[in-house]
C-alpha positions, 0 to 999 in steps of 0.5 A: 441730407442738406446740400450746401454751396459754398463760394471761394475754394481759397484757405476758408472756402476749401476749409468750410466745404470740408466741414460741411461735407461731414453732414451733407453735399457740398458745391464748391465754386470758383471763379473758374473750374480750375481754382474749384477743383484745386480747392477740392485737392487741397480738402484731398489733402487733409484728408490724407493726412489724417489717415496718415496719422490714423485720426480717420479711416481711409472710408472716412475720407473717400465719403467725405470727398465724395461729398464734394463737387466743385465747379466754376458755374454759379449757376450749379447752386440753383437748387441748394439748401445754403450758400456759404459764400468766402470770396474776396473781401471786397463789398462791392464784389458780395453785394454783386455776387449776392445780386446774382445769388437772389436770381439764382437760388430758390426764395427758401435758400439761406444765404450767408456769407463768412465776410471778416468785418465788413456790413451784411445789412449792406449786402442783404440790401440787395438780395430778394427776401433779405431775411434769409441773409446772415453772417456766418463767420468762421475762423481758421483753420475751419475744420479745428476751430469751434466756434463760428459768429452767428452775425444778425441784421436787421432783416435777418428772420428768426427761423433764419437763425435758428436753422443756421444755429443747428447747421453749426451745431451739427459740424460739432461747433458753437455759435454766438449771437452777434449783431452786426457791427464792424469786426463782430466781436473776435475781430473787433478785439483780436485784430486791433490786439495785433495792429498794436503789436505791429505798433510795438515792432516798429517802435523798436519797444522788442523784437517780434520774437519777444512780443510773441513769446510775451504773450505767449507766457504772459497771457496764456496766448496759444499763438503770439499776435505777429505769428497770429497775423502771419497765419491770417494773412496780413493783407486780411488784418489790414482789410479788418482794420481799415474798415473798423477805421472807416466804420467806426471813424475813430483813430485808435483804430488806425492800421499800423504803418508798417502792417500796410507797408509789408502788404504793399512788399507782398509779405502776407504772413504764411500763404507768401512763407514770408510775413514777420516771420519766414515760413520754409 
């Protein structure tokens, strides 16, 4: 059984050990054993809900769990398989925390990292066998969506690939192929989509309950963009689309004043209950 670090224990990082503890061990880490271990409770209580609704057996849940150890030590991912890193979106911060990774974790561990848009090619550039790096972006909620961005840079080996390909496979999920470019590709189209709809809310052109329900009717969306944005988080919408504005120096990619305006106000969607919509 592989043993898979995985770094951040917020709504992805508790959402991917989750799923990795369906097929072997998980380290969760934060920044400190508080936040790990409030990660791991969270995982707890998901579980619970489904053997509430009878989608699991309670024995289903205790293994799961029992998968999972968090800890705020680094260091206690010396001897996994792959690390799956989820921290904060911020590249100054991967590129130190993968430096620290490259010391840490043997020469045949997978580092991969679940970064929204940001350059994996720049992060890798500071890892010992840059090979072994990768995207490996999930989306949320982890555990329910099926697909995850298998995201190549020019470093990354073939073998690389083709193991992190059949980790995925083995969580039930399916991978594609991505070379890494700013947004990949679902958020090279998804977040812009959204920036326009804040676009059209401040325009005045409809309310965000019509834009929603618009195309929502009107496009087969399962969710509307600005309850979409409010279930990512609006501070991530804005981090995605400053860097495909500055990646891609083209103003059509330009962040809605009005998206930066509400994260400036704290309003960040569904993780503060107030974002285009109120959440109670």
């Amino acid at each position: 059984m592989m043993t898979i670090g995985v770094i951040g224990a917020g709504t992805m990082g508790n959402g991917i050990a989750e799923a990795a503890a369906q097929v072997g061990k998980v380290i969760l880490v934060d920044i400190d054993q508080g936040r790990a271990e409030e990660g791991r409770r969270t995982i707890e209580k998901r579980l619970n809900r489904q053997v509430e609704k009878e989608r699991i057996h309670a024995a289903t849940k205790d293994e799961i769990l029992g998968r999972i150890t968090a800890t705020g030590d680094l260091a206690d991912l010396k001897d996994v398989d792959m690390v799956i890193e989820a921290a904060l979106e911020d590249l100054e911060v991967k590129k130190e925390l993968f430096a620290s990774l490259g010391k840490i974790c043997s020469a045949d561990c997978i580092l991969g990292t679940n970064t929204s848009a940001l350059s994996i090619t720049a992060i890798a550039a500071h890892v010992p066998k840059p090979e072994r790096v990768v995207g490996i972006h999930f989306f949320n909620p982890v555990t329910i969506m099926k697909l995850v961005e298998m995201v190549r840079t020019p470093f990354t080996s073939q073998e690389c690939l083709e193991n992190v390909k059949a980790f995925i496979e083995s969580l039930g999920k399916t991978a594609v192929l991505v070379e890494e470019s700013p947004g990949f590709v679902v958020n090279r189209l998804l977040i812009p989509m959204i920036n326009e709809a804040v676009f059209l809310l401040a325009e005045g052109v409809a309310s965000a309950e019509d834009i929603d329900t618009a195309m929502h009717l009107g496009a087969n969306h399962p969710m509307g963009p600005l309850a979409l944005a409010d279930l990512i988080g609006l501070d991530i919408c804005l981090a995605i689309m400053e860097t495909l504005h500055m990646e891609l120096g083209d103003d059509k990619y330009r962040p809605a004043p009005l998206l930066r305006k509400m994260v400036r106000a704290g309003r960040l969607g569904r993780k503060t209950k107030n974002g285009f919509f109120a959440y109670n």
